[in-house]
Backbone as a chain_set.jsonl record, in Angstrom:
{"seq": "XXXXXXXXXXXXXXXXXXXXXXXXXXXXXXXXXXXXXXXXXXXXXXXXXXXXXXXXXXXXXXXXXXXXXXXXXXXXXXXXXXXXXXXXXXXXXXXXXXXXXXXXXXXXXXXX", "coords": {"N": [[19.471, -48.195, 61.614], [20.099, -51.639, 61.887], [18.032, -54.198, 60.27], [15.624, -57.157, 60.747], [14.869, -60.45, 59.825], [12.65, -62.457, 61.483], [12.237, -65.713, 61.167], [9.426, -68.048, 61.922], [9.018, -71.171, 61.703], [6.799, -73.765, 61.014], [5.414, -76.844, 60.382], [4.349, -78.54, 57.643], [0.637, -78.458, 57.16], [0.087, -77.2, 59.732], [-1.612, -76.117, 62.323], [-3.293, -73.15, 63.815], [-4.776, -73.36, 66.283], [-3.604, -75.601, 67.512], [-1.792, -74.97, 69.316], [-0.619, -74.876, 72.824], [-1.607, -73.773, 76.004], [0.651, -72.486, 77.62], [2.574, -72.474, 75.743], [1.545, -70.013, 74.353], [1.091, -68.038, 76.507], [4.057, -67.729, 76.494], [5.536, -67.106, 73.984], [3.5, -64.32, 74.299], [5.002, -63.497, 76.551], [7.267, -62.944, 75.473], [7.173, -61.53, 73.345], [6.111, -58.903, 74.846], [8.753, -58.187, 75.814], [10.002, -57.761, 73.141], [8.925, -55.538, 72.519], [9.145, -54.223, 74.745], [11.844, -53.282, 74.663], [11.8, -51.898, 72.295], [12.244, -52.615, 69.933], [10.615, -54.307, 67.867], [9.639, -53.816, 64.423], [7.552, -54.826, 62.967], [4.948, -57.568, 63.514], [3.857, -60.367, 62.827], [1.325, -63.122, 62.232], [0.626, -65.761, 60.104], [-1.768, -67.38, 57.678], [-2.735, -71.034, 57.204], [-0.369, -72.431, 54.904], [-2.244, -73.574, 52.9], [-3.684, -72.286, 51.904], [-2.394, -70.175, 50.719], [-1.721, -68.186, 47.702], [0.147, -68.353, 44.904], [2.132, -66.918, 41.703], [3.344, -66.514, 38.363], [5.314, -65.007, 35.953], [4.851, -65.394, 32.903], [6.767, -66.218, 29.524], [5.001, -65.186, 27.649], [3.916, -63.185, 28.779], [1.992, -63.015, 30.315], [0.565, -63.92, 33.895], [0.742, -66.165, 35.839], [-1.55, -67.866, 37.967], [-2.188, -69.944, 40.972], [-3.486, -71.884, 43.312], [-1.925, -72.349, 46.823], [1.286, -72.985, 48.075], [4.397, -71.294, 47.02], [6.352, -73.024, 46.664], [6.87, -76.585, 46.855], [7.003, -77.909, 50.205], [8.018, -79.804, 53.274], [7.845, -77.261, 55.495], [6.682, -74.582, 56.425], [6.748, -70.734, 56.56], [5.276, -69.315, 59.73], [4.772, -67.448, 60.423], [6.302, -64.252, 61.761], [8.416, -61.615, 63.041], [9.255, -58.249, 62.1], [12.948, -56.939, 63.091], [14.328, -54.662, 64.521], [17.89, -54.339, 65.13], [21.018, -53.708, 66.367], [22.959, -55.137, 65.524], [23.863, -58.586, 64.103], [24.136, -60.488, 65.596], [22.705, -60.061, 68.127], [20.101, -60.055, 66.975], [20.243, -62.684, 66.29], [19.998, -63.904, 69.335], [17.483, -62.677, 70.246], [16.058, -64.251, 68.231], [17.226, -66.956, 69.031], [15.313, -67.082, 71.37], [12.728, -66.952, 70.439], [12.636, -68.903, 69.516], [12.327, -71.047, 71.64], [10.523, -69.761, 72.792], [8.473, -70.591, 71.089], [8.952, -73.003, 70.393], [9.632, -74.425, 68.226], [11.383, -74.288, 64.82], [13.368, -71.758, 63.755], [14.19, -68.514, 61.757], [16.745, -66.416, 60.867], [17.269, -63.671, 59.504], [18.719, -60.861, 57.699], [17.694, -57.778, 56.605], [18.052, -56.432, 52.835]], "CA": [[19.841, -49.434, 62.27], [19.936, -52.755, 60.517], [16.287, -54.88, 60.016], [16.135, -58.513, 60.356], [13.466, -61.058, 59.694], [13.213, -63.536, 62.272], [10.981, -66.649, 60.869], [8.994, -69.2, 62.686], [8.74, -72.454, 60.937], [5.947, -74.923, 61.235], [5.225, -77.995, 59.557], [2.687, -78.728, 56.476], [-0.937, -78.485, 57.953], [-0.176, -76.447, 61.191], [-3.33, -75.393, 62.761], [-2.425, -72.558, 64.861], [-5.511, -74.151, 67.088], [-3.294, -76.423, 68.648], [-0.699, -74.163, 70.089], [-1.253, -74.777, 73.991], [-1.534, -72.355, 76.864], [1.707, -72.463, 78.045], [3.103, -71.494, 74.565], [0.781, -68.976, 73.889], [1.983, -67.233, 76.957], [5.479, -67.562, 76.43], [5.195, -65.706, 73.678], [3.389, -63.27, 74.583], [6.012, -62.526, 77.294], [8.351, -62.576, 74.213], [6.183, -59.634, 72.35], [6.141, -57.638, 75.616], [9.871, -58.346, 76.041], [10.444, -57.146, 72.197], [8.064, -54.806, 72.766], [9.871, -53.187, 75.679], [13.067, -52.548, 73.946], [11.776, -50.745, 71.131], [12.759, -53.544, 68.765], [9.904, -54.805, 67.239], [8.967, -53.154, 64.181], [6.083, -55.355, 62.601], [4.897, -59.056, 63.955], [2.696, -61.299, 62.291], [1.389, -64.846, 62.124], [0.137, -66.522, 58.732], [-2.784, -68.773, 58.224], [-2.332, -71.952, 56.582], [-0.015, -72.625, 53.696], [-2.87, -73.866, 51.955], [-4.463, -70.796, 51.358], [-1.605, -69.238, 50.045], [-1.745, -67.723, 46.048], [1.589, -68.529, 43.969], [1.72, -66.506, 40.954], [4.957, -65.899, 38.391], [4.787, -64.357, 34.96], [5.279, -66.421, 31.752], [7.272, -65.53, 28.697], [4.381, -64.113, 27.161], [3.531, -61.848, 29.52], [0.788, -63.131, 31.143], [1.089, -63.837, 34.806], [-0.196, -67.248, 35.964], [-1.771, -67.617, 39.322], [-2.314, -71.022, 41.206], [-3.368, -72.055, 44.471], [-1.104, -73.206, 47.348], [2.721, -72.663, 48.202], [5.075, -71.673, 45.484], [7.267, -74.218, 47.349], [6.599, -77.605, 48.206], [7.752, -78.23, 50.798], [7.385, -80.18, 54.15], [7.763, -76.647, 56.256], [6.554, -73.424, 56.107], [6.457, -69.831, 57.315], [4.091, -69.916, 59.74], [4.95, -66.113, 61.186], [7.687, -63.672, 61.923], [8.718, -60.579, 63.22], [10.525, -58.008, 61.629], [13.184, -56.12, 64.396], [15.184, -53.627, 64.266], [18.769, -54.639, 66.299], [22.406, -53.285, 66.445], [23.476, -56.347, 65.058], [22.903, -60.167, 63.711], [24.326, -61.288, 66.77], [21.195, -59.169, 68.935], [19.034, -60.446, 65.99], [20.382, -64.71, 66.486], [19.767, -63.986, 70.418], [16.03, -63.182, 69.92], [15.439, -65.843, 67.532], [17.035, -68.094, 69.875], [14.415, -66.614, 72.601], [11.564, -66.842, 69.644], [12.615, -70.767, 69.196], [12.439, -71.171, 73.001], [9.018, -69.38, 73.232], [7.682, -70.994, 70.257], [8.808, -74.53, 70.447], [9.366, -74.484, 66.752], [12.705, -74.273, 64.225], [13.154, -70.313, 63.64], [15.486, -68.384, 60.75], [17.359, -65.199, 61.044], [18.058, -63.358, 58.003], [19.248, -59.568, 57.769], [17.532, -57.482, 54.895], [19.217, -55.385, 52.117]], "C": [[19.36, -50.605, 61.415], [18.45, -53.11, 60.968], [16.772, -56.199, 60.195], [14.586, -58.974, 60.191], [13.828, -62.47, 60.485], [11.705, -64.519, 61.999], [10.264, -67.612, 61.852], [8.892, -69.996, 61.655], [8.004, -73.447, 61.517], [5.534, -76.089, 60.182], [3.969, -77.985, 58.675], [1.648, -79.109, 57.457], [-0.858, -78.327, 59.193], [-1.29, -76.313, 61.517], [-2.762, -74.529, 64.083], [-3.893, -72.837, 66.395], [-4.726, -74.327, 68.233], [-1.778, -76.407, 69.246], [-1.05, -73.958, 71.706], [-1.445, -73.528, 74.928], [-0.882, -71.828, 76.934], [2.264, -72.043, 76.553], [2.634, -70.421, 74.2], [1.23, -68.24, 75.082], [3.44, -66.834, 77.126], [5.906, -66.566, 75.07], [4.496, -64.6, 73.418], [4.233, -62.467, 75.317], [7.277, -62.594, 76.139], [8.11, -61.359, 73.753], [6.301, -58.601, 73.439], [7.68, -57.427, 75.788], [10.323, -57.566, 75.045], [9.981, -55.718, 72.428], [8.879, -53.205, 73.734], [11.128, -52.482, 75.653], [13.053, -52.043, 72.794], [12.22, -51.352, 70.086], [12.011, -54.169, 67.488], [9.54, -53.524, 65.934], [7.474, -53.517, 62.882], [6.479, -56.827, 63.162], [3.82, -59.494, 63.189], [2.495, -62.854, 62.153], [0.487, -64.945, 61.008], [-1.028, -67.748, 58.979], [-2.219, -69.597, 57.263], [-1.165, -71.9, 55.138], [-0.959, -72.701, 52.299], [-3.824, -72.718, 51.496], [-3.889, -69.748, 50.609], [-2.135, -69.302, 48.651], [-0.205, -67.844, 45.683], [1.483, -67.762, 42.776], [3.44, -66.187, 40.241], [4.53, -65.699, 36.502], [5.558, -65.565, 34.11], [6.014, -65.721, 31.073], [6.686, -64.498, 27.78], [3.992, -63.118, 27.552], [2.596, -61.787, 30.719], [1.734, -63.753, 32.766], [-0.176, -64.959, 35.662], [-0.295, -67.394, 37.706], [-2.644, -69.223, 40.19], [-2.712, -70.816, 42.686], [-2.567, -73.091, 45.382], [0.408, -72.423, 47.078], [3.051, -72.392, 47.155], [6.112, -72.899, 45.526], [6.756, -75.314, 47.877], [7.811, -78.319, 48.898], [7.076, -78.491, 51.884], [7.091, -79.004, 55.801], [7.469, -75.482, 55.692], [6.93, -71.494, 56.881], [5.269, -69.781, 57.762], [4.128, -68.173, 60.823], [6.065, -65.388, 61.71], [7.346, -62.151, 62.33], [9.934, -59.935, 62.6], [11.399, -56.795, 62.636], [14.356, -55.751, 63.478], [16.682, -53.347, 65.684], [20.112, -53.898, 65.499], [23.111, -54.004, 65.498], [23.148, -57.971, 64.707], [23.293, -60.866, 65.139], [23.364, -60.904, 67.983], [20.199, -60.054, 68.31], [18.83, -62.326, 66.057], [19.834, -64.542, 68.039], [18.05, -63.728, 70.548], [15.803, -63.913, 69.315], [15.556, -67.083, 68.147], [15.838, -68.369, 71.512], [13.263, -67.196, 71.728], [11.184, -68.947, 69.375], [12.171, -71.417, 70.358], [10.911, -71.073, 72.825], [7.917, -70.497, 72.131], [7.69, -72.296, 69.726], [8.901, -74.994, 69.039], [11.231, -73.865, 66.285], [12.125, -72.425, 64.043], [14.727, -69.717, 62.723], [15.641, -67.055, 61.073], [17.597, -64.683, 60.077], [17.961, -61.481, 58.11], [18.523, -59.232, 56.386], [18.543, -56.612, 54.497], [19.123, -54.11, 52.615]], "O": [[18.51, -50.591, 60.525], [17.807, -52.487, 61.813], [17.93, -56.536, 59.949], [13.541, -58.337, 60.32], [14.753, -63.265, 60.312], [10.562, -64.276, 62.386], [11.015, -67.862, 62.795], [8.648, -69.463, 60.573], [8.465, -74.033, 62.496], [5.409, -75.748, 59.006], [2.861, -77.527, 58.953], [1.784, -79.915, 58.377], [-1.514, -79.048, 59.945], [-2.105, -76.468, 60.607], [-2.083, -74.942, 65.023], [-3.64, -72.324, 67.485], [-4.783, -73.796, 69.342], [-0.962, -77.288, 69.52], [-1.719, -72.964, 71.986], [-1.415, -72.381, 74.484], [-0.995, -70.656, 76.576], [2.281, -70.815, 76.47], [3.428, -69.698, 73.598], [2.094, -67.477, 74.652], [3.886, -65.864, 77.739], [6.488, -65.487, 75.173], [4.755, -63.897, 72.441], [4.407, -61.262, 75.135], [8.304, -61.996, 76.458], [8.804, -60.344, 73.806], [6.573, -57.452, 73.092], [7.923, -56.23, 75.936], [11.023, -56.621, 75.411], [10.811, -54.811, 72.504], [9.05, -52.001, 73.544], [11.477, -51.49, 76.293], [14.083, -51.723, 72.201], [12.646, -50.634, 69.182], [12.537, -54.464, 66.415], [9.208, -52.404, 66.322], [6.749, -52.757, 62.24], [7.612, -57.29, 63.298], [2.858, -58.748, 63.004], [3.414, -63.657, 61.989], [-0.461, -64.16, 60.983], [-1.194, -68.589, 59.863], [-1.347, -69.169, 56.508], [-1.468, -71.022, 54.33], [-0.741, -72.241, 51.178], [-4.629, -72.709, 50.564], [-4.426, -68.794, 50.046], [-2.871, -70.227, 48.309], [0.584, -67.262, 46.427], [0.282, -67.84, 42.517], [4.425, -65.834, 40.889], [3.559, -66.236, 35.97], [6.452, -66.342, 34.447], [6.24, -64.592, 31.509], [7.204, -63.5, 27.279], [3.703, -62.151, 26.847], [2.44, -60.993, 31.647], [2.942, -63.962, 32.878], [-1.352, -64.759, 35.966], [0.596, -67.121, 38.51], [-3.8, -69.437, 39.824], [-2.381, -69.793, 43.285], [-2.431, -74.277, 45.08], [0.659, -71.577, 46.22], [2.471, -72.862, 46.176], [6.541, -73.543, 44.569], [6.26, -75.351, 49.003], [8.85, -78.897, 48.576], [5.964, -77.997, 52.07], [6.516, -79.379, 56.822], [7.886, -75.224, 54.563], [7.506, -71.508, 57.969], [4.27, -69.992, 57.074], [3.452, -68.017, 61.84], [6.921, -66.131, 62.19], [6.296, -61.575, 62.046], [11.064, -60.407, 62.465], [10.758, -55.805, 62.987], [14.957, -56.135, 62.474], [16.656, -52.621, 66.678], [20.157, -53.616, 64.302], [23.847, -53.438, 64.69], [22.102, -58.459, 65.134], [22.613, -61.776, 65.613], [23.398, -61.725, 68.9], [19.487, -60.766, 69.019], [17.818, -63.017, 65.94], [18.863, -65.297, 68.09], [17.382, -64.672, 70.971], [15.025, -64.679, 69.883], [14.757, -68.02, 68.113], [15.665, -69.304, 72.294], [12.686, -68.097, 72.339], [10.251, -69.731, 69.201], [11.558, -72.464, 70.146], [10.167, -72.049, 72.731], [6.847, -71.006, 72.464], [6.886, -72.766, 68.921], [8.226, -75.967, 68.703], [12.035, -73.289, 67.018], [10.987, -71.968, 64.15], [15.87, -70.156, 62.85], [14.677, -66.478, 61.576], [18.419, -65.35, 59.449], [16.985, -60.986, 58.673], [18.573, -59.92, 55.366], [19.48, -56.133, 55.136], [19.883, -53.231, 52.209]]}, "num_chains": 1, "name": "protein.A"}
């Protein structure tokens, strides 16, 4: 069955801190929801951008390693689940649940 990756997107210098109650249980009843249809098959949330490692090999060989995004940019991944649905149209209907729960922009993308 196909895979998808369904993103959350949060803005430069999130703090997952100041995610309130009321979101924090919404999704959770999201996770038990995925949860209960056998869909989920990894979830995770990310800490800061700024902690990230960037790293990309040179011509010589060597393989240079920086701190921070490889992207700047004003949004990030800030956590995702990856599910396992019938279809992208199963896969857009949780994300539009995941956007809902999570009060935040969210991407859909099918892997190879």
């Amino acid at each position: 069955m196909p895979q998808f990756l369904v993103a959350i997107h949060h803005p430069a210098g999130f703090k997952s801190d100041s995610v309130d109650a009321a979101t924090r249980a919404d999704i959770d009843a999201l996770n038990a929801e995925m949860k209960a249809k056998d869909i989920i098959r990894f979830v995770g949330g990310l800490q800061s951008e700024t902690l990230a490692k960037s790293m990309w090999k040179h011509p010589d060989g060597r393989v240079r390693v920086t701190d921070g995004p490889y992207l700047e940019t004003k949004e990030f991944i800030g956590g995702f689940w990856v599910l396992e649905c019938p279809s992208i149209d199963e896969a857009v209907e949780w994300g539009q649940k995941a956007a809902t729960a999570c009060r935040t922009p969210v991407e859909v993308r099918p892997f190879h």
